[in-house]
C-alpha positions as CSV (number, residue, x, y, z in Angstrom):
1,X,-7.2,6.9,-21.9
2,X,-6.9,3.5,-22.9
3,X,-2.9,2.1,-23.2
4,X,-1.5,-1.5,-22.9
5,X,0.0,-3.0,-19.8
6,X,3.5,-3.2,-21.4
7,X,3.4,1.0,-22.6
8,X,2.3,1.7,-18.6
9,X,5.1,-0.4,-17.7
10,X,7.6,1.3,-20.2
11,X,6.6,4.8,-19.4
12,X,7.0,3.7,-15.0
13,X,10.3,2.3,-16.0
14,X,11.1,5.7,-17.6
15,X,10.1,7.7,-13.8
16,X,6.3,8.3,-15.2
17,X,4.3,8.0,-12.1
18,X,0.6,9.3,-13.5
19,X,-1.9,7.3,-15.1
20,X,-5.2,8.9,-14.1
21,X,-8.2,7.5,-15.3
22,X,-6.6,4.9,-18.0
23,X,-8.3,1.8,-19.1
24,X,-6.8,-1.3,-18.7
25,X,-9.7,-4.3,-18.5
26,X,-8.1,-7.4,-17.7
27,X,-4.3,-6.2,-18.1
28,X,-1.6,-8.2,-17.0
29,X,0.8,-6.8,-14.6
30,X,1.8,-10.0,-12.4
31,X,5.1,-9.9,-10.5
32,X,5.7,-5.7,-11.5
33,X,7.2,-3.3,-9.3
34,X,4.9,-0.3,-9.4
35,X,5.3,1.4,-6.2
36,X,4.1,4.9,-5.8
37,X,2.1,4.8,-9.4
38,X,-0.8,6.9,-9.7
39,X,-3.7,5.4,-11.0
40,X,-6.3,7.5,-9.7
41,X,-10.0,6.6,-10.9
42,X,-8.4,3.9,-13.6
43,X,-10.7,1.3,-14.9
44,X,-9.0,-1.7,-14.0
45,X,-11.4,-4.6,-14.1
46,X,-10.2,-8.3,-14.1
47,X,-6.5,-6.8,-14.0
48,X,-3.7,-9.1,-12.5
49,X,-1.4,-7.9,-10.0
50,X,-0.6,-10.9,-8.4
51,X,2.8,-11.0,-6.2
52,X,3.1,-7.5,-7.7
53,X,4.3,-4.0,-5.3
54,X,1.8,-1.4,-5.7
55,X,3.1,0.3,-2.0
56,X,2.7,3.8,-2.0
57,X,0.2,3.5,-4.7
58,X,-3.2,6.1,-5.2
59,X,-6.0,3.5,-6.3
60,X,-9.2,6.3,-5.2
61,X,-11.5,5.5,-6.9
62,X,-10.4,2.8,-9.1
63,X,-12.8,0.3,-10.0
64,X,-10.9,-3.4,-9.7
65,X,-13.4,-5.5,-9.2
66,X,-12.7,-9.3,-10.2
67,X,-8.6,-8.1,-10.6
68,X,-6.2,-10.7,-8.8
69,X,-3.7,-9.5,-6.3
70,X,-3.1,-12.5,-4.7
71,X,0.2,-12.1,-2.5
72,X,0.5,-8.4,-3.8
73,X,2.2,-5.5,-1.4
74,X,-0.3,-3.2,-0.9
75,X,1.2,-1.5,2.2
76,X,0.4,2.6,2.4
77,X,-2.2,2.3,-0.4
78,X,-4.7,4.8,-1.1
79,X,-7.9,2.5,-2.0
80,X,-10.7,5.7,-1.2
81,X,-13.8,4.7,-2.4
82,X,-12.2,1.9,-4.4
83,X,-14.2,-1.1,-5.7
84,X,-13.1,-4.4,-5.4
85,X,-15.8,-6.4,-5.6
86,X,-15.1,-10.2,-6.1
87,X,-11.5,-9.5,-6.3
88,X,-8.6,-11.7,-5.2
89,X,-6.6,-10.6,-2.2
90,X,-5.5,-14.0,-0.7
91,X,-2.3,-13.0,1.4
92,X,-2.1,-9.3,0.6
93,X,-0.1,-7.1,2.4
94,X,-2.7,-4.1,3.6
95,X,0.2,-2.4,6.4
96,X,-0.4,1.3,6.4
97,X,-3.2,1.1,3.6
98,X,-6.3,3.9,3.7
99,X,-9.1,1.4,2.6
100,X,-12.1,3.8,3.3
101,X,-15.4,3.8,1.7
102,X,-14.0,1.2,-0.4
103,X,-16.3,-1.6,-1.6
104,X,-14.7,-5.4,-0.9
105,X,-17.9,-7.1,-1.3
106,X,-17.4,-10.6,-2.8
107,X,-13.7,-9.9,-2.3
108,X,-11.7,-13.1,-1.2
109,X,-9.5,-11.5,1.9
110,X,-8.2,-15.1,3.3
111,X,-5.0,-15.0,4.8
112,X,-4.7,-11.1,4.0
113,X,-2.7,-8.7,6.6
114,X,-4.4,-6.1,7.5
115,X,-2.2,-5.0,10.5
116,X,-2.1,-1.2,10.4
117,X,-4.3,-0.3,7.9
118,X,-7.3,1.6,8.2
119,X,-10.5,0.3,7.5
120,X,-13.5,2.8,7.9
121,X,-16.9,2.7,6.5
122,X,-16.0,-0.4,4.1
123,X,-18.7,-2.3,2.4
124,X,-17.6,-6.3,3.0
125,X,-20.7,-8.2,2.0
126,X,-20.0,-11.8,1.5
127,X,-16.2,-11.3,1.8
128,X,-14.0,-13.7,3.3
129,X,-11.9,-13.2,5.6
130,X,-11.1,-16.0,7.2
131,X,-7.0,-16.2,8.4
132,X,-7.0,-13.3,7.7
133,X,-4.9,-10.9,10.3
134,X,-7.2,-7.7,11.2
135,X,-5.6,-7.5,15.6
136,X,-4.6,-4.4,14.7
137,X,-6.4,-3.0,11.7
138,X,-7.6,0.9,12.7
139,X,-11.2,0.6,12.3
């Protein structure tokens, strides 16, 4: 299904929570409050989220590689088998987040905090991580 950032936006404002499998290449969503949305297995490719709150969120499957979330909250996400190759997640908030059998490769993690979340069976080729806070990531 393939919708504009601003009708999503409309229909969460309105207590819509699922968007499973829409298409939104390269939307703009910078600064939204989004907690708890359901985008399950969306295509979501060069999409900005930056300072945005996607806590609570279900991402399985999603495919955001290249999207910016630079300084979003992704605390108690569900990124299973997620791809987020060359994506932007320069201090990102990761607390609580499931990031299993997701894909990070490329994916610039500087300064991210990863405290509490659980990272299992991740694929982080060429990531960078540097200042980035893993001490207590569950891995």
């Amino acid at each position: 299904m393939i919708i504009t950032a601003e009708e999503l936006l409309q229909r969460y404002k309105k207590g819509e929570r699922r968007f499973k499998r829409v298409e939104l290449r390269g939307a703009d969503f910078s600064g939204a409050n989004m907690s708890g949305v359901i985008l399950h297995q969306a295509y979501l490719e060069g999409a900005i989220f930056r300072d945005s709150d996607l806590s609570g969120a279900d991402l399985a499957e999603a495919c955001l590689n290249n999207a910016d979330l630079c300084r979003a909250n992704l605390s108690n996400i569900d990124l299973l088998e997620a791809s987020l190759c060359n994506a932007d997640l320069r201090r990102t908030f990761f607390s609580g987040a499931g990031l299993i059998l997701t894909d990070l490769s490329g994916a610039n993690l500087s300064g991210a905090n990863l405290m509490g979340a659980e990272i299992n069976a991740c694929w982080l080729n060429n990531a960078n991580l540097s200042y980035a806070f893993p001490e207590q990531c569950c891995y």
